[in-house]
N, C-alpha and C positions, 0 to 999 in steps of 0.2 A: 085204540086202547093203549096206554103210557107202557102197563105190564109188557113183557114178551112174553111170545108163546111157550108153556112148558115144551122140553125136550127131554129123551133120557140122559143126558150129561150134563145139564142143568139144573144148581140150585136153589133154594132162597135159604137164605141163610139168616138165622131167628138167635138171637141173643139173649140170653134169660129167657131162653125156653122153658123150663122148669115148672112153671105156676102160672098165674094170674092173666096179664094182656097178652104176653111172649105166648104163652102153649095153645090161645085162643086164634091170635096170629098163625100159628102155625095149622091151626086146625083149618083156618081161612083159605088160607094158600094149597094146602092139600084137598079140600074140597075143589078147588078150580083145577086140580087134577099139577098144579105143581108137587117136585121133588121139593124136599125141605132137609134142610141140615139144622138139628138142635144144637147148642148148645148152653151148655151152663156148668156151674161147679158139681150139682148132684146129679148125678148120670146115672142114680138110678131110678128118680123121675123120669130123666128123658129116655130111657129104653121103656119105660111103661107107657108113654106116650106115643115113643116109634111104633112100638104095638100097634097101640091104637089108631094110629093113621094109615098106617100101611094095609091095616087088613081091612078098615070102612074103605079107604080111597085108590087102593091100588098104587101109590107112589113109591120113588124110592125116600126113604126115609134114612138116614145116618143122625148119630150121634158122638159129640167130642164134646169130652171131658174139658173146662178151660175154666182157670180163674182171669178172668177179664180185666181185672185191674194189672196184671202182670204182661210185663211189653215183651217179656219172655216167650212167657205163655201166648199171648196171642199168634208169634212168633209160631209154634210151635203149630197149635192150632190152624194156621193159612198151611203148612208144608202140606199135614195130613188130609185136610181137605181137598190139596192138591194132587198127593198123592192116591188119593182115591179117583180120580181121574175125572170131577165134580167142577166146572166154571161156577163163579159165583155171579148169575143175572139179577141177583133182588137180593138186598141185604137189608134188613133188619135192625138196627141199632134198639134192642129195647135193655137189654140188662142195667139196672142202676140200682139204688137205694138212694134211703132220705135221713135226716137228723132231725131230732126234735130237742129244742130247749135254747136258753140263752148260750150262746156263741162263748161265754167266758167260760162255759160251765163242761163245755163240751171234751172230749178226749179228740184234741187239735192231732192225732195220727186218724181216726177214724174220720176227721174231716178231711186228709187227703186222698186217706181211700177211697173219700166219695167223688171226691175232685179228678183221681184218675181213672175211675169207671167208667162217672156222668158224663166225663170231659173227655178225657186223653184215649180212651179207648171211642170214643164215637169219632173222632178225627184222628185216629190212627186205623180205622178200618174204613171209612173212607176215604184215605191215602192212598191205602193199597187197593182197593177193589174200584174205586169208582175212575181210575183211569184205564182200565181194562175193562170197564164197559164202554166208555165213550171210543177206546180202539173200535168195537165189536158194533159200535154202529147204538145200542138197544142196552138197557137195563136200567132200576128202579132203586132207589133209597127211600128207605119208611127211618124217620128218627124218633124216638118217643121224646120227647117236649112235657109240659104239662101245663095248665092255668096258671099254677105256679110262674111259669117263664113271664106274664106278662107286666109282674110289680115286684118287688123286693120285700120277704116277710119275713119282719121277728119272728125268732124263734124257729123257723128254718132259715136259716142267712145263705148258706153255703148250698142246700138244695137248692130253693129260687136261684139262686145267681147262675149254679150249673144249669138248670133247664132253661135260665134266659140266654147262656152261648148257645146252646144244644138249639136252641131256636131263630138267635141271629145266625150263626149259622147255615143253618140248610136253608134257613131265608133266600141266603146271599149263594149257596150253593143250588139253588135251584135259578137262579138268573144266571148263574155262572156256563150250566148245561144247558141253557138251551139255543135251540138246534142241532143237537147235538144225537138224541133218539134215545138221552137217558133223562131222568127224570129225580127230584127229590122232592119228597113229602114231609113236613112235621105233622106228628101227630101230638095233640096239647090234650090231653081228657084232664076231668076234675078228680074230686075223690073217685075212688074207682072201690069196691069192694073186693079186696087182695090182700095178699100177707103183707103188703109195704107198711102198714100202720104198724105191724108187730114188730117189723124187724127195726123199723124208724122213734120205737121207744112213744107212738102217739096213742093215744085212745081215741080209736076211731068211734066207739060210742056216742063220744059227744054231737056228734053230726046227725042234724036230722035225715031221719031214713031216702026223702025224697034227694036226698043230696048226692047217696053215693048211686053212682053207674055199676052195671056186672061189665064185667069185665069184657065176655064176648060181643057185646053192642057195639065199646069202645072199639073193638079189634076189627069190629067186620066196618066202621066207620073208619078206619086207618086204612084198608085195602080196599075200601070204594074208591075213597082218596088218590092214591097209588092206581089204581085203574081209570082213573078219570087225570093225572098229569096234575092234583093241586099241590100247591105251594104252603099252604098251611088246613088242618082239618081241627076243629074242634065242635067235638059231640055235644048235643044236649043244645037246647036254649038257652036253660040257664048260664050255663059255662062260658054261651056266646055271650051273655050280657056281660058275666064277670069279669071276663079278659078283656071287654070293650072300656069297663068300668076301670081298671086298673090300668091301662094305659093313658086314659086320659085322667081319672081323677086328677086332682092334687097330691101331690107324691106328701105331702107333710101331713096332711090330714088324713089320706092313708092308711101311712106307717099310724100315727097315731091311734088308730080307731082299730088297726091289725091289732098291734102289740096288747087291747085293754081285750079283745076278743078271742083272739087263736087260742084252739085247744090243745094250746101246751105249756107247760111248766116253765 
């Protein structure tokens, strides 16, 4: 098994714990009898969640408050965790958001925010955390990715492009560790039924029903993943054909056939 054994001093540390993949994630990890550390900006989701895990699973459960885009904040967020006297063996990268609409149109400050979330905080926490597991011999990176990572789409420009680092990436970070006795995983899901359409400005209506994923299927297919040692997981059939399809398509017919299609303004 790639996981390590839960321990009381060990935790998995869940990013965008809050809602949707992240709290299913974490419901995952606590079932196998792992400690979990939430986090996310609304902390009073994640103490109703700590709740909730702690008393089905018996775990230890914490929560820290963090805006993730802030290198401050994350800053802040490692001391306490540390100070809680918690190793981080399995981290998490899920927190991000998406943008929807043509790229000229867009408010180019809320596109760096996405840029330092999706990007700059998934390789600033495995900076700090994934060389203190390969010390320690054992531990796990789950990165959230999406279908998205595997073409470039009008109309989301800057989300695809982050999920395509976020995905070469732990590609290359997972050849990087091995032998090492730690492990990294992308996980790539499709639409997923989540606040991400609301907060992304998309109507996720337009999407036929059979299309979107729940959320916890995605989640407990990212920690099969993660307990079996793979390098990339994506859920569904479908999702496996579409990302086969956009890698190889033709990139100009593609774009073209995206841009007259996607459900966005």
């Amino acid at each position: 098994m790639a996981l390590p054994p839960p321990n009381a001093d060990s935790t998995c540390l869940v990013t965008g714990a809050s809602s949707g993949i992240g709290a299913d994630i974490a419901r995952a990890m606590a079932a196998r009898g792992h400690g979990v550390t939430l986090v996310a900006r609304r902390t009073e989701r994640l103490e109703k969640l700590a709740a909730e895990l702690s008393d089905r699973n018996r775990v230890r459960v914490e929560t820290v408050g963090c805006d993730l885009g802030s290198s401050d904040a994350r800053q802040r967020m490692r001391a306490e965790i540390e100070e809680r006297g918690l190793t981080v063996e399995v981290l998490v990268n899920n927190a991000g958001f998406g943008s929807g609409g043509r790229f000229d149109r867009l408010d180019p400050e809320r596109e760096l925010d996405l840029v330092r979330l999706n990007v700059e905080a998934v390789v600033d926490l495995c900076g700090r955390y994934v060389p203190k597991m390969v010390a320690r011999g054992r531990g796990a990176v789950l990165n959230l990715a999406s279908t998205a990572a595997f073409q470039p789409l009008p109309r989301q420009a800057t989300y695809a492009a982050s999920k395509a680092f976020v995905l070469a990436f732990t590609e290359a970070l997972h050849q990087d560790l091995a032998d090492t006795g730690v492990t990294a995983t992308t996980l790539c899901p499709g639409p997923v039924k989540t606040e991400f359409w609301t907060n992304a400005g998309i109507e996720a209506e337009g999407l036929p029903g059979f299309l979107l994923s729940q959320s916890a299927v995605v989640a407990e297919a990212g920690v099969k993943g993660l307990e079996k040692g793979r390098r990339v997981v994506v859920p569904g059939p479908l999702n496996r054909a579409g990302a086969l399809g956009g890698q190889h398509a033709p990139r100009g017919l593609l774009l073209r056939v995206a841009g007259k299609v996607y459900p966005v303004g």
